[in-house]
N, C-alpha and C positions, 0 to 999 in steps of 0.2 A: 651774663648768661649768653651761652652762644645761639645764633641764630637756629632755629628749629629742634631746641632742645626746650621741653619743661622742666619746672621745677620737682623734684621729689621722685623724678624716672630718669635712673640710672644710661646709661650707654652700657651696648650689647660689650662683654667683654673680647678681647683680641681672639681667643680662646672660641668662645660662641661663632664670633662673623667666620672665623676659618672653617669652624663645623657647618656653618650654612652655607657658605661657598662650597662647600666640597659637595655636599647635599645638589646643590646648582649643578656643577660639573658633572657628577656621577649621571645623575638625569637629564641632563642636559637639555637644564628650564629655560625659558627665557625673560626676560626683567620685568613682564609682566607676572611672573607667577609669584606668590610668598610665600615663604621657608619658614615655618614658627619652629624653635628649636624649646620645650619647657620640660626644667626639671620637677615631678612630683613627689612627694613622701608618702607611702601609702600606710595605713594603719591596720588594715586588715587581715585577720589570720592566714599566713601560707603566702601571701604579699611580699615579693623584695623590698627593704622597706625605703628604697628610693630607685625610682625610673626615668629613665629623659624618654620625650615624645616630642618626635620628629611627625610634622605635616606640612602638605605641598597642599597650598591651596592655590589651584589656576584661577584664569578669570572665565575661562568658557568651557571648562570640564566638570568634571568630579574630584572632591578631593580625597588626601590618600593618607592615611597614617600610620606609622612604625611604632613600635613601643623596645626600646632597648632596658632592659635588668638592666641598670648600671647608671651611677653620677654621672650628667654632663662633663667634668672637669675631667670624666676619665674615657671617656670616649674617642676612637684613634677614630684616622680616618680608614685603616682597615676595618676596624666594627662595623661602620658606616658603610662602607661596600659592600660588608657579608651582608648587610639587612637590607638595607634596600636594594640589594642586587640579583638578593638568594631566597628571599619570602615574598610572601604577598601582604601586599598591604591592607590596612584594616579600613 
């Protein structure tokens, strides 16, 4: 097992670290702040029935969250500039 990996948790895919670096860039955080990138399935009537949610959690602010309609795996990093560039966060 490599050093600073558990067992039975997976490593972020190549896919994901690029969508939280670009997330980093766009905002331009710094390596104190964390990027959670999580895909959800929602069950509920009128619900897409899957969403990724993008959150910037600093260490000495507030934190900030996006909600994209749409799988992680398909997420550009145009999306990512429309949303976090063009809304406001929740």
């Amino acid at each position: 097992m490599a050093l600073g990996t558990r067992p039975g948790h997976p490593r972020p895919s190549p896919q994901l670290r690029e969508l939280k670096e670009t997330v980093r860039t766009l905002l331009a955080l710094d390596d104190d702040t964390a990027v959670m990138i999580r895909r959800l399935t929602c069950t509920e009537p009128g619900c897409p029935p899957v969403e990724t949610v993008v959150a910037v959690l600093p260490m000495d602010s507030t934190a900030r969250r996006w909600t994209l309609h749409q799988p992680t795996d398909q997420i550009t990093k145009a999306d990512l500039r429309a949303a976090l560039l063009n809304t406001q966060p929740r």
